[in-house]
N, C-alpha and C positions, 0 to 999 in steps of 0.2 A: 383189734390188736390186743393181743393179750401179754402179760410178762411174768416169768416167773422166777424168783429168787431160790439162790442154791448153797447161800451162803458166800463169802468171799468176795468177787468180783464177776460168778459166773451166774449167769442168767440166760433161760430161753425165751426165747419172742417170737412167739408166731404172730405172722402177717399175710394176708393175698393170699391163704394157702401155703405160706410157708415157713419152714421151722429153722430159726438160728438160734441156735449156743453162743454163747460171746463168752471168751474166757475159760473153756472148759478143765472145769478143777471139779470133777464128781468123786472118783474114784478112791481119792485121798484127804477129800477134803473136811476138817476137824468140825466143821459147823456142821456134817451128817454126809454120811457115804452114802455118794448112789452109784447103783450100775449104770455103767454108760448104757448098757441093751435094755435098758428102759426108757431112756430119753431119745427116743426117734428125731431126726432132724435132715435139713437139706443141703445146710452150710453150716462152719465152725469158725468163727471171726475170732481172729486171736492177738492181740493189741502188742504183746510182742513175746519173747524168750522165754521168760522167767517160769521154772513149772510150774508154779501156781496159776497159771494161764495159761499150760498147753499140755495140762497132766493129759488128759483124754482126747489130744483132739487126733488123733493116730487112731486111735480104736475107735472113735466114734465114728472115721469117716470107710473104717474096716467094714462095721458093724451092719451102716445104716447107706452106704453108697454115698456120702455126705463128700462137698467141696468144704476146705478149708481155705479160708480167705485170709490172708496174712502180707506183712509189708515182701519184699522182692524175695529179701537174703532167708529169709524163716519160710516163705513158702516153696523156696527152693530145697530147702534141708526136709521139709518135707513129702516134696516130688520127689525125691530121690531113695523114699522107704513106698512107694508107689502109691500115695496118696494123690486124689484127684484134689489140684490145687488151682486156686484164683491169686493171681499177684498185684498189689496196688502198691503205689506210694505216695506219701503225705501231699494233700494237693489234689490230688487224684480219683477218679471215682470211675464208677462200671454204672450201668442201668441195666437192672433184671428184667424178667420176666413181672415181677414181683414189685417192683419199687427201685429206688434206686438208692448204693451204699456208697458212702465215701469216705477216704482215710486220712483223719485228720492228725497234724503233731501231737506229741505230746512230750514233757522235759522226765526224761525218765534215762534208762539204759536199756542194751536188751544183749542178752549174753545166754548160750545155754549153758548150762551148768554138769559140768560132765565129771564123769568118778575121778574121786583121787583131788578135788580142787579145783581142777581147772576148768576158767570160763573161757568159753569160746564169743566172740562177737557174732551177734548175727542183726545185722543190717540197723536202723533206725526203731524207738518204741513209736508209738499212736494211740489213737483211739479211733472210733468209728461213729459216722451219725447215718443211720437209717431212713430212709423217708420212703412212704408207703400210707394207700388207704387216707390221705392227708393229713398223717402224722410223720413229726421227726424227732426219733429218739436220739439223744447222744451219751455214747460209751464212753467215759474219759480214759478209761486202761489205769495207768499208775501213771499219777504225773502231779509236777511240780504246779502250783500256779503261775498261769502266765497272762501277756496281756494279749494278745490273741485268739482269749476265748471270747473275744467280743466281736470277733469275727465269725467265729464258728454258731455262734447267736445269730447272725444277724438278719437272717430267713427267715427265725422265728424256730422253739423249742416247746416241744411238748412237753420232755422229758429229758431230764438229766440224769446220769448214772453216773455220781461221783467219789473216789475216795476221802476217807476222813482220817485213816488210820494214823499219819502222822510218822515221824522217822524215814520214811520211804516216800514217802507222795504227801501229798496236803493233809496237811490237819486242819481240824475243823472250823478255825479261823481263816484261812488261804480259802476253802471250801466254800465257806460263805460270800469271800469274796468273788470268790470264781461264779459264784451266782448274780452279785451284782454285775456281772459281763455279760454270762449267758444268757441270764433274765427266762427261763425253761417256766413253764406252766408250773410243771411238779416236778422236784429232784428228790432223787431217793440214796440214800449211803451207802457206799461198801469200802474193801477191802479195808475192814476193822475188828477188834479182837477175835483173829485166828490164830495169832500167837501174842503173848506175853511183851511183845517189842510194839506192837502195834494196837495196843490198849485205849478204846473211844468209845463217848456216852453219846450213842447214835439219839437219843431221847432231849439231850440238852444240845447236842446240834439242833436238833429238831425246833427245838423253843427258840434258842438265840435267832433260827434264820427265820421264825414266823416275825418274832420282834421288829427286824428289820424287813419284813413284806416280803416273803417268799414262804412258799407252802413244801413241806416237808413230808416223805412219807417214810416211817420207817419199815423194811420189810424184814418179816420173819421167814428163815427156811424152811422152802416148799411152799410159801406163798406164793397167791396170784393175784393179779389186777387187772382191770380191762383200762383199754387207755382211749 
Protein backbone atom coordinates (compact mmCIF):
# COMPACT_ATOMS: atom_id res chain seq x y z
CA UNK A 1 0.00 0.00 0.00
CA UNK A 2 1.29 3.12 -0.86
CA UNK A 3 0.19 7.00 -0.21
CA UNK A 4 0.76 10.00 -1.60
CA UNK A 5 0.21 13.58 -0.27
CA UNK A 6 -1.01 16.38 -2.67
CA UNK A 7 -1.41 18.86 -0.28
CA UNK A 8 -4.74 19.93 1.32
CA UNK A 9 -6.85 17.00 2.07
CA UNK A 10 -6.14 15.16 -1.29
CA UNK A 11 -4.28 11.98 -1.35
CA UNK A 12 -3.61 8.92 -3.75
CA UNK A 13 -3.60 5.43 -2.26
CA UNK A 14 -2.97 2.68 -4.36
CA UNK A 15 -3.85 -0.68 -3.05
CA UNK A 16 -4.58 -4.59 -4.56
CA UNK A 17 -3.79 -2.96 -7.86
CA UNK A 18 -5.74 -0.01 -7.36
CA UNK A 19 -5.59 3.66 -7.47
CA UNK A 20 -7.99 6.11 -5.28
CA UNK A 21 -7.87 9.84 -5.08
CA UNK A 22 -9.59 10.91 -1.77
CA UNK A 23 -10.51 14.58 -1.94
CA UNK A 24 -9.44 15.55 -5.34
CA UNK A 25 -8.20 19.28 -5.17
CA UNK A 26 -5.09 18.90 -8.02
CA UNK A 27 -5.92 21.40 -10.41
CA UNK A 28 -6.32 24.47 -8.14
CA UNK A 29 -4.74 23.59 -5.44
CA UNK A 30 -2.21 26.30 -3.59
CA UNK A 31 0.21 23.73 -1.95
CA UNK A 32 1.16 22.87 -5.95
CA UNK A 33 -1.02 22.33 -9.15
CA UNK A 34 -1.11 19.06 -10.75
CA UNK A 35 -2.85 17.97 -13.80
CA UNK A 36 -5.36 15.61 -13.15
CA UNK A 37 -4.00 13.51 -16.69
CA UNK A 38 -1.22 12.78 -14.58
CA UNK A 39 -2.59 11.18 -11.67
CA UNK A 40 -4.18 7.80 -13.24
CA UNK A 41 -6.65 6.34 -10.84
CA UNK A 42 -9.78 3.87 -10.47
CA UNK A 43 -12.11 5.52 -8.00
CA UNK A 44 -12.33 9.33 -6.73
CA UNK A 45 -13.77 9.10 -2.97
CA UNK A 46 -15.05 12.41 -2.17
CA UNK A 47 -15.91 13.16 1.61
CA UNK A 48 -18.40 15.71 0.63
CA UNK A 49 -19.47 19.25 -1.57
CA UNK A 50 -17.04 21.60 -0.67
CA UNK A 51 -14.56 22.25 -3.90
CA UNK A 52 -11.83 21.88 -2.27
CA UNK A 53 -12.84 18.19 -2.32
CA UNK A 54 -14.35 17.65 -5.55
CA UNK A 55 -12.19 20.28 -7.64
CA UNK A 56 -11.16 17.37 -10.05
CA UNK A 57 -13.13 14.62 -9.53
CA UNK A 58 -15.35 15.20 -12.86
CA UNK A 59 -12.22 15.24 -14.91
CA UNK A 60 -10.49 12.83 -13.40
CA UNK A 61 -13.27 10.29 -13.91
CA UNK A 62 -13.49 11.95 -17.76
CA UNK A 63 -9.86 11.49 -18.06
CA UNK A 64 -9.07 8.12 -16.58
CA UNK A 65 -12.69 5.93 -16.78
CA UNK A 66 -12.42 6.55 -12.89
CA UNK A 67 -15.79 5.78 -10.41
CA UNK A 68 -16.44 8.40 -8.11
CA UNK A 69 -17.56 7.26 -4.87
CA UNK A 70 -19.47 9.82 -2.87
CA UNK A 71 -22.39 9.98 -0.13
CA UNK A 72 -26.15 9.51 -2.17
CA UNK A 73 -27.12 13.32 -2.86
CA UNK A 74 -23.27 14.28 -4.33
CA UNK A 75 -23.03 11.19 -6.33
CA UNK A 76 -26.13 11.83 -7.89
CA UNK A 77 -25.20 15.55 -9.01
CA UNK A 78 -22.44 13.80 -10.37
CA UNK A 79 -24.19 10.94 -12.37
CA UNK A 80 -26.14 13.40 -13.91
CA UNK A 81 -22.80 15.36 -15.73
CA UNK A 82 -22.24 11.38 -16.73
CA UNK A 83 -19.98 10.38 -14.41
CA UNK A 84 -19.59 6.66 -13.67
CA UNK A 85 -20.56 6.90 -9.84
CA UNK A 86 -20.65 4.60 -6.62
CA UNK A 87 -23.33 5.83 -3.97
CA UNK A 88 -22.73 5.06 -0.08
CA UNK A 89 -24.08 6.34 3.18
CA UNK A 90 -22.69 6.76 6.46
CA UNK A 91 -23.04 3.36 8.09
CA UNK A 92 -22.49 1.82 4.93
CA UNK A 93 -20.04 0.12 2.87
CA UNK A 94 -19.36 -1.85 -0.60
CA UNK A 95 -16.74 -4.71 -0.85
CA UNK A 96 -14.48 -4.45 -4.11
CA UNK A 97 -12.66 -6.29 -6.03
CA UNK A 98 -9.84 -4.76 -4.15
CA UNK A 99 -10.74 -4.48 -0.43
CA UNK A 100 -13.33 -3.16 1.05
CA UNK A 101 -14.52 0.83 1.54
CA UNK A 102 -16.85 2.30 4.02
CA UNK A 103 -18.51 5.73 4.70
CA UNK A 104 -18.20 6.91 7.79
CA UNK A 105 -19.90 10.33 9.68
CA UNK A 106 -18.41 13.13 9.93
CA UNK A 107 -19.64 16.82 11.78
CA UNK A 108 -18.97 18.98 9.04
CA UNK A 109 -21.65 20.53 6.07
CA UNK A 110 -21.71 19.75 2.48
CA UNK A 111 -23.23 22.32 0.22
CA UNK A 112 -21.93 23.12 -3.37
CA UNK A 113 -21.08 26.38 -3.97
CA UNK A 114 -22.35 27.71 -7.08
CA UNK A 115 -21.84 31.32 -8.89
CA UNK A 116 -23.28 34.27 -7.59
CA UNK A 117 -23.33 32.87 -3.64
CA UNK A 118 -25.29 30.46 -3.55
CA UNK A 119 -25.09 27.08 -1.63
CA UNK A 120 -26.80 24.29 -2.64
CA UNK A 121 -27.19 21.38 -0.06
CA UNK A 122 -26.06 18.16 -1.28
CA UNK A 123 -26.74 15.32 1.00
CA UNK A 124 -24.66 14.58 4.40
CA UNK A 125 -20.49 15.23 4.80
CA UNK A 126 -18.25 11.79 5.75
CA UNK A 127 -15.21 10.49 5.67
CA UNK A 128 -14.05 7.03 4.53
CA UNK A 129 -11.91 4.09 6.03
CA UNK A 130 -10.20 1.73 3.37
CA UNK A 131 -9.27 -1.75 4.31
CA UNK A 132 -7.22 -3.78 1.81
CA UNK A 133 -3.85 -6.01 1.71
CA UNK A 134 -4.68 -5.98 5.73
CA UNK A 135 -4.46 -2.56 6.30
CA UNK A 136 -7.13 0.13 7.24
CA UNK A 137 -6.80 3.58 6.37
CA UNK A 138 -9.18 6.31 7.55
CA UNK A 139 -10.11 9.64 5.73
CA UNK A 140 -11.63 11.87 8.16
CA UNK A 141 -12.95 14.51 5.26
CA UNK A 142 -13.43 18.00 7.36
CA UNK A 143 -14.93 17.23 10.50
CA UNK A 144 -15.59 18.42 13.96
CA UNK A 145 -14.42 15.97 16.83
CA UNK A 146 -16.71 13.70 17.87
CA UNK A 147 -17.03 10.79 20.19
CA UNK A 148 -17.71 8.09 17.70
CA UNK A 149 -14.45 8.05 16.30
CA UNK A 150 -13.90 5.41 18.97
CA UNK A 151 -16.04 3.44 16.99
CA UNK A 152 -14.59 3.91 13.82
CA UNK A 153 -11.28 2.70 15.67
CA UNK A 154 -12.42 -0.18 16.97
CA UNK A 155 -11.16 -2.83 14.31
CA UNK A 156 -8.15 -1.41 14.64
CA UNK A 157 -6.17 1.66 12.33
CA UNK A 158 -3.21 1.75 10.42
CA UNK A 159 -3.53 5.09 9.44
CA UNK A 160 -5.34 8.09 10.20
CA UNK A 161 -5.74 11.10 7.81
CA UNK A 162 -6.88 13.93 9.94
CA UNK A 163 -7.54 17.62 9.73
CA UNK A 164 -5.68 20.13 12.07
CA UNK A 165 -6.52 23.36 10.17
CA UNK A 166 -8.81 24.65 12.82
CA UNK A 167 -11.89 27.26 12.00
CA UNK A 168 -13.62 24.69 9.80
CA UNK A 169 -12.72 21.11 11.35
CA UNK A 170 -10.47 20.26 14.27
CA UNK A 171 -7.64 21.95 15.46
CA UNK A 172 -4.87 20.44 16.61
CA UNK A 173 -6.02 20.07 20.03
CA UNK A 174 -9.84 18.16 19.05
CA UNK A 175 -7.12 16.29 16.49
CA UNK A 176 -5.15 14.99 19.11
CA UNK A 177 -7.96 13.88 20.88
CA UNK A 178 -9.58 12.36 17.98
CA UNK A 179 -6.40 10.17 18.31
CA UNK A 180 -6.87 9.21 21.68
CA UNK A 181 -10.29 7.46 20.07
CA UNK A 182 -9.00 6.26 16.99
CA UNK A 183 -5.68 5.01 18.53
CA UNK A 184 -4.44 4.68 14.32
CA UNK A 185 -0.81 3.20 14.14
CA UNK A 186 0.29 6.34 12.35
CA UNK A 187 -1.76 9.72 11.72
CA UNK A 188 -0.68 12.14 9.33
CA UNK A 189 -2.25 16.05 9.01
CA UNK A 190 -4.12 17.80 6.49
CA UNK A 191 -6.40 20.37 5.54
CA UNK A 192 -3.99 23.08 6.99
CA UNK A 193 -2.37 26.39 5.83
CA UNK A 194 -3.91 26.53 2.25
CA UNK A 195 -5.36 29.66 3.18
CA UNK A 196 -4.55 32.33 5.75
CA UNK A 197 -8.04 31.12 7.91
CA UNK A 198 -6.65 27.87 8.41
CA UNK A 199 -3.15 28.60 9.59
CA UNK A 200 -1.36 25.17 11.75
CA UNK A 201 2.15 24.13 12.84
CA UNK A 202 1.77 20.46 11.47
CA UNK A 203 5.55 20.06 13.39
CA UNK A 204 4.15 21.08 16.90
CA UNK A 205 1.06 18.88 16.41
CA UNK A 206 3.56 16.44 15.46
CA UNK A 207 5.49 16.68 18.97
CA UNK A 208 2.29 17.46 21.31
CA UNK A 209 0.86 14.02 19.90
CA UNK A 210 4.21 12.09 20.20
CA UNK A 211 4.12 13.63 23.97
CA UNK A 212 1.10 11.96 24.73
CA UNK A 213 1.90 8.28 22.72
CA UNK A 214 0.99 8.57 19.28
CA UNK A 215 3.33 8.63 16.23
CA UNK A 216 2.86 11.53 13.83
CA UNK A 217 4.00 11.82 10.29
CA UNK A 218 4.16 14.95 8.66
CA UNK A 219 3.77 14.96 4.90
CA UNK A 220 5.15 17.05 2.30
CA UNK A 221 3.61 17.57 -1.27
CA UNK A 222 4.17 14.82 -3.66
CA UNK A 223 5.38 12.79 -1.02
CA UNK A 224 5.12 8.98 -0.62
CA UNK A 225 4.98 6.41 1.95
CA UNK A 226 4.56 2.58 2.04
CA UNK A 227 2.09 1.61 4.62
Amino acid sequence: MKLTYFGHSCFLLEVAGARLVLDPYLSENPHGIVDPATVPCDYILCSHAHEDHICDAVALSRQHGATIVAAYELAEHFAAQGAATLDLMPGGGITLPWGRLDLTPAVHSSALELPGGENRAMGVPSGFVVRAEGRAVYHAGDTALFGDMRLIGRHGLDLALLPIGDRYTMGPEDAIEALHLLRPRLAVPMHYNTTDKIRADPQAFAAAAARVGHTVKVMAPRESIAL
